[in-house]
N, C-alpha and C positions, 0 to 999 in steps of 0.2 A: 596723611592728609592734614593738612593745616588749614580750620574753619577762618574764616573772616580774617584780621587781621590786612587791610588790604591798603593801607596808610607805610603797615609797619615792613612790609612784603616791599614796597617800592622801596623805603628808604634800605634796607639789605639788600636790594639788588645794587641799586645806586651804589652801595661800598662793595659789592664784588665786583660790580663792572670796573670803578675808579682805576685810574693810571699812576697811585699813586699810594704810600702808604697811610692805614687808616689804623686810627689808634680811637675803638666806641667803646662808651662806657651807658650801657642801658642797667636799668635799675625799676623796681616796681616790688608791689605788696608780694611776700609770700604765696606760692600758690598758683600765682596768677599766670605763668606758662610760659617764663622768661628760657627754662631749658629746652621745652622741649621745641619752640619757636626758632630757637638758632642751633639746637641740632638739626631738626628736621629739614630745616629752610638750606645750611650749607653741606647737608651729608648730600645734598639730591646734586650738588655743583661736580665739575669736573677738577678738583681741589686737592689738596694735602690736608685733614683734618684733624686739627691735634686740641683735646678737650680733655682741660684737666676742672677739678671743681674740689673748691676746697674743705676740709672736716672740723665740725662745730668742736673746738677747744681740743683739736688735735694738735698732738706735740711735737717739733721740728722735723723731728727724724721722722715720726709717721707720713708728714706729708707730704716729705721728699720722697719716701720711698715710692707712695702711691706716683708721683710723678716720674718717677724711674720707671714705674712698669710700662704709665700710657705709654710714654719716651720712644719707649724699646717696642711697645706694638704698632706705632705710626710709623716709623724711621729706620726702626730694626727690628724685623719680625723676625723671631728665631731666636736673638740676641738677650744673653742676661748681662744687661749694665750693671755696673757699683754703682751704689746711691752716692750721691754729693754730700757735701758736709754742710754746705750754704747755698741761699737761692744764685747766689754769684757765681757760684761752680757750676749749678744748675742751667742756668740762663749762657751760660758759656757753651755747654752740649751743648742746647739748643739748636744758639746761632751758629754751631758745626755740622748740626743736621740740617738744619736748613739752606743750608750752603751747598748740599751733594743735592737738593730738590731739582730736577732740568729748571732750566731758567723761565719752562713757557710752561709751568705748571705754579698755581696761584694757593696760598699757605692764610689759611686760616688759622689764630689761635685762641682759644676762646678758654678763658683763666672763670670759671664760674665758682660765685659765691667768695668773692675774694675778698673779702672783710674776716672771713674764716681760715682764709691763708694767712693773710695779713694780719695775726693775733702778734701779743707782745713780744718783741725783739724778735721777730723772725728774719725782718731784714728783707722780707719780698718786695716792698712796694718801692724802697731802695734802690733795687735790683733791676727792677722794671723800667725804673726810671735812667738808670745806668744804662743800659741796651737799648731801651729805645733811642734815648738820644744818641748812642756810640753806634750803632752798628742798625737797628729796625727800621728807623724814620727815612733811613734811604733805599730802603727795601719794596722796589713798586709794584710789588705782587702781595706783598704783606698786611695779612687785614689783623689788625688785636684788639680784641672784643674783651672790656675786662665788667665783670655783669655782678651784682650781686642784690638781692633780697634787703639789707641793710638800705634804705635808700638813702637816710642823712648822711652814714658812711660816704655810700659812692659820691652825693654832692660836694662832702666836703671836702676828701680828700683822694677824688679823681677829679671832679670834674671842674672845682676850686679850688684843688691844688695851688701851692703857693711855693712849692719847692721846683724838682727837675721838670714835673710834668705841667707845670705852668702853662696854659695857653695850648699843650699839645693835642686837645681832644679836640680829634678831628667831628665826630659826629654825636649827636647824645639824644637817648632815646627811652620815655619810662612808660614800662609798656602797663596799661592799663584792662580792669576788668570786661570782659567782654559785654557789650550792650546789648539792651533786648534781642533783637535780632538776631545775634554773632551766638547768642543766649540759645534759641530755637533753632539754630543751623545745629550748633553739636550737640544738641540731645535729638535732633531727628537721627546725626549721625551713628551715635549710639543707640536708635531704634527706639526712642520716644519720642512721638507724634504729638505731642500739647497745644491746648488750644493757647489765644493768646494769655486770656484770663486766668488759665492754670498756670502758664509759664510766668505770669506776674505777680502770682501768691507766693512761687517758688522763691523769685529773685526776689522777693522783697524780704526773704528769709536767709538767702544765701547770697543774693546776687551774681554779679557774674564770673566767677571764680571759677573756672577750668576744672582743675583738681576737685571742688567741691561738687560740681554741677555731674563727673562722673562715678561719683557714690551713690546716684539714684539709682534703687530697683523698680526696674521697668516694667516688674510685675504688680507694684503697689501704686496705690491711685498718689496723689502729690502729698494729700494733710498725713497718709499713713507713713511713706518718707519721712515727711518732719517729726512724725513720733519717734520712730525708729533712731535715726540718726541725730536726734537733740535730747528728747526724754528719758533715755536708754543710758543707764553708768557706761554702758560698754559700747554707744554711740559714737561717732568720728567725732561729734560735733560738742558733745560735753564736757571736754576737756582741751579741746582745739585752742580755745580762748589765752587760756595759760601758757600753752606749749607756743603759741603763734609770738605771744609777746617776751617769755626767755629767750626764745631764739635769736628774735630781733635786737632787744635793748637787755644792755648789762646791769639797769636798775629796773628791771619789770617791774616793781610794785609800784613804784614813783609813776612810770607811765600809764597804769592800769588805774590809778587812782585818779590821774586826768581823765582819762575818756569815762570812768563812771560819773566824774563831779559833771561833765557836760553832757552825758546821758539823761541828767535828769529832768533836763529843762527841754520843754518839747521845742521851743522858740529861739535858742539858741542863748550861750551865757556867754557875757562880756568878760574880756580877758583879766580887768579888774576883782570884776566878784570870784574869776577861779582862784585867784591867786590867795584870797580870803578865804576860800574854804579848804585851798591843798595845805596838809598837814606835812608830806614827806615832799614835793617837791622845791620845795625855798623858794626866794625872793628874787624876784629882776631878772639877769641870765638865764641861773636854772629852769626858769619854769619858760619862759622866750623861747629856747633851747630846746626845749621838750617838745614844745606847741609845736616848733618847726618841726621836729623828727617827725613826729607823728600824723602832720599834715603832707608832708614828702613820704609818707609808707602809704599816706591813701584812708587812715580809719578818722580822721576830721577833715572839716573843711572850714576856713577862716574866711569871715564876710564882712563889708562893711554896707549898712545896709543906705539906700540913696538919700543923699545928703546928711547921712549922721556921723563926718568924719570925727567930729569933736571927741564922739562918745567914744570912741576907737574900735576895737573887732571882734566879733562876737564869734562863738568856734559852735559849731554842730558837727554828731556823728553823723560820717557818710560813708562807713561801711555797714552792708548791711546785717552781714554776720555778725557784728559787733554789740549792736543793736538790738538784735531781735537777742542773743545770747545773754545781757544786760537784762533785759527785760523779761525774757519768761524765766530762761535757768536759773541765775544767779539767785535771786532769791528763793527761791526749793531747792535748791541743789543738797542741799543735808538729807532731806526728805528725799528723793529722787536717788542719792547714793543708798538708803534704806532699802527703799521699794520702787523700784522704775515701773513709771502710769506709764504704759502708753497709749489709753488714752486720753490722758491730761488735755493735751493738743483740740481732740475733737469734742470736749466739753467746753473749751473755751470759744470755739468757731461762734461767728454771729453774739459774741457780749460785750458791751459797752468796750472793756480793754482791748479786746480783738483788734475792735473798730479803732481807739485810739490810737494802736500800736500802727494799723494797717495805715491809717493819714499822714503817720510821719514817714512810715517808710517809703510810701508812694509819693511822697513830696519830694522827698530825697532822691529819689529813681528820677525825679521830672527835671532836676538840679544838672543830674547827670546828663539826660535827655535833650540837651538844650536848644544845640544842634538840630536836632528833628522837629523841635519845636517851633524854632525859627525859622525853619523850610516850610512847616506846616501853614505859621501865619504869614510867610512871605517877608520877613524880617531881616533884613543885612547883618555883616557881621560889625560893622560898623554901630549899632546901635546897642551900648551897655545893657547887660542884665546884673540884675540887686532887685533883694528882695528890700520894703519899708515898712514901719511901723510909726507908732506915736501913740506915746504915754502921757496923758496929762499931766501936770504933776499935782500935789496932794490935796485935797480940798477944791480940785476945779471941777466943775459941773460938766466939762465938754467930753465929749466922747475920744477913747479912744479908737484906735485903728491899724488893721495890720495886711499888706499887700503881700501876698505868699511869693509872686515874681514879679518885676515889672520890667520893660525896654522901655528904654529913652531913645529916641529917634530921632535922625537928624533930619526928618521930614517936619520938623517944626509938632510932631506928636508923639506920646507915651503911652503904651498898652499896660494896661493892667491886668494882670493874672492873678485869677482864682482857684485855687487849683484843692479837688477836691477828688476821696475815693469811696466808691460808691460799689458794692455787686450789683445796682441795675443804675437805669438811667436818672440822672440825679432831675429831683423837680424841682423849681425853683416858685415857691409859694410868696404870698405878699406878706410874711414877717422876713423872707430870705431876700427877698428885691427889695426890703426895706434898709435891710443891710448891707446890701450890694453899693445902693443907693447912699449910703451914711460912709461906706470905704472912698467912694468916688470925692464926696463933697470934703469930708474931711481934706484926703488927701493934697485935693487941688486950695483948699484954704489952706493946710498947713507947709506944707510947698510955696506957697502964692505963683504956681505953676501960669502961666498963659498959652502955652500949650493947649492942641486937643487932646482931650483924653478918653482912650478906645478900655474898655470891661470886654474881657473873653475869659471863658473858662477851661480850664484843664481837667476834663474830667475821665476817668478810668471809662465809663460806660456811658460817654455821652450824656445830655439832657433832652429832659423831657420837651419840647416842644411846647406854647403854652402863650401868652399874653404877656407874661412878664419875661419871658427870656425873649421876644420878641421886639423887647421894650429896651432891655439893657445891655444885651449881648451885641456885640459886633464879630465876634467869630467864639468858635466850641474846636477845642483839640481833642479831640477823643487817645481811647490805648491803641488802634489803627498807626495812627500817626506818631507815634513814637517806635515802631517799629520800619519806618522808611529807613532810608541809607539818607547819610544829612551831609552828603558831599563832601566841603572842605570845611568840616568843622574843627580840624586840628588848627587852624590858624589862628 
C-alpha cells in the first residue's frame, strides 16, 4: 500500500501511460520513501521491471557485478551472465535484453541512488548518456527513472546536465516529506491511532519521514518514543544526524557546520553573517554552493522576507530532525553516551526550552502547511507568502517588529499571520492585543502599505474567545486545518 502521495501517484502514472520515451530524474531527502514509492507504485504495473540501486563507495567491479545478477534475474532467470568490464558493455546487454521484451510489454528501468554509481571514473553517467541518445530515446515503451538521495547531485548533473543529457529529462520530480495528514494515514496504517495533538508533538520532532515515522513502538505513548529513539546511545536517532550527512556530502563537517551556525538563531540568519561565522566552509562559491546543496536536500529553507530584498536571504532550519537533534542531543550527547536518561525527555515537557523549542518547530510545520493554510483562509495562489520583520537601527526609540507570515493579495489586501503554539487555547490578554496592535501599525508605517490590512492567527489549539480577539482577529487557523487536503498546492 502506498499512503498519500497522490500528486506523485498521477504524475507516475502519467509516465507509464506516455506514448513515448521518458527519461525522470526524482531526487529528495534521505529516508523520505523515494524507493519504496517507484517500486511499489511499478512492480503492481503490467511491465518488465528492472531495479538496480547503487552502493555507497562501492568499487567498479562490485557494482557491475551486482548489476549482472538483477540483469540475469529480470531477462534471464536461470542464467549466469559474465560481469562486464565497463558500464558501456553493460548498457550494451541491456539494450540486447531489452530487444527480445514483446514489443507490447512496457520496460521500466529505475538506476536508484545513482550518485553512488556514478563515483570517480566509473564512466556510468557517460554511458547512460551514450544509449539514451543512440539507441533509448526511441524506445516508446521505455520509462528510465534515474533517483537518487544526493539531491544537488541529481540537479546538477541530471537534471542541468550540460553535456549528452542536456535538455533530455523528460519529467522531474522531488518527492517530499509526508504532511500532517499523509503523517496520520501511515501510522494508523501501522496501527497507531494519534490524536492530532500527539501526532504534532511527534512531527515536530521527526517530521514527516516515512522511514523515521516507522520506528515508533506502538506500545509506548509518543514522549516515551522520543526518549527511546533520541536519548538512548543505541537509539536510531542519536546518531542518525552524522550518518545522514556522510552519506549525503563528501565534506560533512563543512555542511554540519552550516546548519548548526543557522540553528542557532530562532529568526533566521542572513547569508552574510553565516559567512562570518563558518570557519571550514570559505568564501563566495563554497559557502553559495553549500546553501544550495542543502536547501535542494530539504534541511534549510532560504527566505527573503517582504520587501527586504536589499538585505538579501536569510536561511532557517526546515528539517525537523535536524532541529530538534541540534537542540536537545548535541549538547549532552558526551553525557548521554555515559549514561542514557531516558527520562531526560519527560523532565524537560512543559519548561521554558520545551516551549521555545516547540514555537519554532511548529512555526516551521506551518511554513510547510501553507497550502492548507491558504485553503483555510480562502487565500489564492496567486497571493505571495514571506514572512517581515523590522529592526530599528541603533539608538532609535521606535519599535521593532516581526510578522511570523504574511500574504500579499491581489485583492488590494495583506493578511498577517501570527502564528503561535500553545497546549491549550491561546488567550489573547490586553499586554498581547497591545502587541498585536504595535505589529499592525508598525508594519503598515514601515511598509507605507495602503492596502487593507487583515491580523489572523495560527494557532495550534485555537483561541480563547474574548473582547480583544474580537477586536483584532479577522480569522483563527487552528491544528484542524492544517490537516485538510490543500488541492493544488504543488503549483
Amino acid at each position: 500500500m502506498i499512503i498519500g502521495r497522490k500528486p506523485e501517484k498521477k504524475i507516475l502514472d502519467a509516465i507509464y501511460a506516455s506514448k513515448e520515451a521518458e527519461l525522470v530524474a526524482i531526487y529528495g531527502r534521505r529516508r523520505v520513501g523515494k524507493t519504496y514509492l517507484i517500486k511499489h507504485h511499478f512492480q503492481s504495473k503490467n511491465c518488465v521491471y528492472f531495479h538496480i540501486t547503487g552502493i555507497k563507495n562501492g568499487a567498479l567491479k562490485v557494482q557491475l557485478e551486482r548489476y549482472t545478477r538483477v540483469l540475469a534475474e529480470v531477462f534471464y532467470p536461470g542464467v549466469s551472465l559474465k560481469t562486464p568490464e565497463s558500464w558501456m558493455d553493460a548498457f550494451e546487454e541491456l539494450t540486447k535484453a531489452i530487444n527480445i521484451i514483446p514489443k507490447i510489454k512496457k520496460i521500466v528501468l529505475f538506476f536508484d541512488e545513482l550518485p553512488w554509481l556514478a563515483n570517480r571514473k566509473s564512466g556510468v553517467l557517460q554511458a547512460i548518456e551514450y544509449f539514451w541518445n543512440r539507441y533509448w530515446v526511441d524506445n516508446n515503451r521505455l520509462k528510465l527513472i534515474l533517483c537518487g538521495s544526493s539531491s544537488s547531485w541529481m540537479i546538477s548533473k541530471i537534471i542541468k546536465n550540460r553535456g549528452g543529457l542536456h535538455n533530455r529529462v523528460t519529467r522531474k520530480l522531488r518527492l517530499m516529506p509526508f504532511t500532517l495528514e499523509e503523517s496520520r494515514e501511515f501510522l494508523y496504517s501501522q496501527g497507531m491511532d494519534l490524536s492530532k495533538a500527539h501526532l504534532l508533538k511527534l512531527y515536530m520532532a521527526i517530521g514527516g519521514i516515512p522511514y523515521y515515522l516507522k520506528q515508533l513502538d506502538k506500545t509506548r505513548s509518543i514522549d516515551q518514543n522520543i526518549n527511546k529513539l533520541f536519548f538512548n546511545s543505541d537509539g536510531l536517532f542519536f546518531n542518525e544526524f552524522d550518518e545522514v550527512f556522510s552519506s549525503l556530502f563528501d565534506e560533512a563537517d563543512a555542511y554540519k557546520e552550516i546548519i548548526k551556525n543557522i540553528a542557532k538563531s530562532s529568526n533566521g540568519i542572513l547569508r552574510n553573517d553565516l559567512e562570518q561565522q563558518s570557519r571550514l566552509t570559505g568564501k563566495g562559491g563554497h559557502l553559495t554552493q553549500r546553501l544550495n546543496d542543502l536547501e535542494s536536500a530539504g534541511f534549510i529553507t532560504g527566505y527573503i522576507p517582504f520587501e527586504h530584498k536589499r538585505r538579501g536571504t536569510y536561511y532557517r532550519i526546515s528539517d525537523e530532525y535536524c532541529y530538534f537533534y541540534l537542540k536537545w542531543i548535541e549538547p549532552i550527547k558526551p553525557q548521554l553516551k555515559q549514561e542514557s536518561n531516558t527520562h531526560y525527555w519527560m523532565s524537560m515537557i512543559n519548561t521554558p526550552v520545551f516551549y521555545n523549542w516547540s514555537g519554532y518547530a511548529y512555526e516551521s510545520i506551518c511554513y510547510k502547511h501553507i497550502g492548507q493554510i491558504r485553503k483555510a483562509l480562502n487565500i489564492p495562489l496567486s497571493a505571495l507568502a514571506s514572512p517581515w520583520r523590522y529592526s530599528p537601527v541603533k539608538n532609535n526609540k521606535e519599535n521593532g517588529a516581526q510578522i511570523d507570515l504574511l500574504f500579499n493579495r491581489a485583492d488590494d489586501s495583506i493578511t498577517l499571520c501570527e502564528i503561535k503554539y500553545t497546549d491549550k487555547p491561546f488567550t489573547i490578554d490586553k499586554q498581547y492585543a497591545e502587541n498585536l496592535k504595535n505589529k499592525i501599525n508598525t508594519f503598515t508605517k514601515i511598509t507605507r502599505t495602503n492596502k487593507q490590512v487583515f491580523m489572523t492567527m495560527i494557532s495550534a489549539n485555537g483561541v480563547k474567545k474574548n473582547k480583544y480577539s474580537d477586536e483584532i482577529l479577522s480569522q483563527i487557523v487552528s491544528l484542524d486545518d492544517l490537516f485538510i487536503e490543500a488541492g493544488n498546492m504543488y503549483v
